[in-house]
Each structure stands twice: as C-alpha cells, then as structure tokens.
C-alpha positions in Angstrom: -0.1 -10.3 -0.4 3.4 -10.8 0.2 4.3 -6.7 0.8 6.9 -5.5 3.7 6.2 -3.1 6.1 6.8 -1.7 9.4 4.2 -0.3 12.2 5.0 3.0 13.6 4.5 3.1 17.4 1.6 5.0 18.3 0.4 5.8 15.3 -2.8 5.3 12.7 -0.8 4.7 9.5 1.9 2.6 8.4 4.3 2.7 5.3 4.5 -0.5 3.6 7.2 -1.3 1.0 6.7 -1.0 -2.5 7.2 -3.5 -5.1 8.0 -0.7 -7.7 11.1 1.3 -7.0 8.7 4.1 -8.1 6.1 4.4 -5.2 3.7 6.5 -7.0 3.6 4.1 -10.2 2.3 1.2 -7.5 -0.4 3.7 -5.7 -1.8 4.1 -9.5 -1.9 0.4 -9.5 -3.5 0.3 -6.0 -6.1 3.0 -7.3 -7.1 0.5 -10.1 -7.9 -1.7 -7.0 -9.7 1.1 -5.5 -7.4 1.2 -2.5 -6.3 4.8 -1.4 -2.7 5.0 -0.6 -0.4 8.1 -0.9 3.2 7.8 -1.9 6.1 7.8 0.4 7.9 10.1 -0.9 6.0 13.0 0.1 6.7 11.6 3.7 10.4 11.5 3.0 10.2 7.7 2.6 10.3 7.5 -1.4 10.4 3.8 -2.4 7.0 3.4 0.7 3.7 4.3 0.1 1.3 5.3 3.2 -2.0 3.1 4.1 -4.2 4.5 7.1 -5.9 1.9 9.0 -8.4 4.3 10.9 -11.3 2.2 8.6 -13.3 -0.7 10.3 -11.4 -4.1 10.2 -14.4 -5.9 7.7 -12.8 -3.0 5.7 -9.2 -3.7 5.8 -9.9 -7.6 6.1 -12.0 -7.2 2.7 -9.2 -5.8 0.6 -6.8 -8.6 1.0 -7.7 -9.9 -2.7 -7.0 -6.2 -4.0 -3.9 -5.9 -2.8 -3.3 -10.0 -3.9 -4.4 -8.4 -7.3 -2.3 -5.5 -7.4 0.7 -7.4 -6.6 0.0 -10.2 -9.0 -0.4 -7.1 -11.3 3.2 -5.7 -10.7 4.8 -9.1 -11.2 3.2 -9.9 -14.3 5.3 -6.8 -16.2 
C-alpha cells in the first residue's frame, strides 16, 4: 500500500510510518477499515502508528486492500 516501516529485532509489532503527520487522525482512518492500530505517539514515536502481527498470516495477507483503501483514502484529501 505504499507505507514505510521498520521491523524491530525480536519483536511482535512493528511501527509503520504514517501518511498523516498526525498518527492518530490515520488509526481513525485505519479503524474505518477495521484494522486495529495504536498511535505512535504513546510509544514515543509520534508521526508512527503500531501494527501487531501476532494474527495468522491469511489474516494479515487479507487486509492488504484495507490498508490500499485507507491510503487511497488519505490521498484523496
């Protein structure tokens, strides 16, 4: 969907950029898609927002077109 991000080492979650400077306006668009994500900023990253990927991989492989959605969403303003 065309979002940056960096895996942690060792970890279950990652904190992929957002393409809002405000991270939490982006995880209401993400909730429209019904995708949980938390903003970064409560992580000290503020401008990321946090995905978990402890869900099976049909899961995470079957939200592609939400998160296509929600960034066609954010460009269209």
């Amino acid at each position: 969907a065309g979002i940056e991000y960096v895996l942690p080492r060792g970890a279950f979650y990652f904190f992929p950029k957002s393409p809002l400077e405000n991270d939490t306006d982006f995880v209401n668009v993400l909730v429209n898609e019904r995708i949980l994500a938390v903003p970064g900023r409560g992580f000290g990253m503020p401008g990321y927002f946090r995905l978990a990927f402890c869900v099976s991989e049909k899961t995470i492989r079957d939200s592609a077109e939400s998160f296509k959605r929600a960034m066609a969403a954010v460009k269209s303003n």
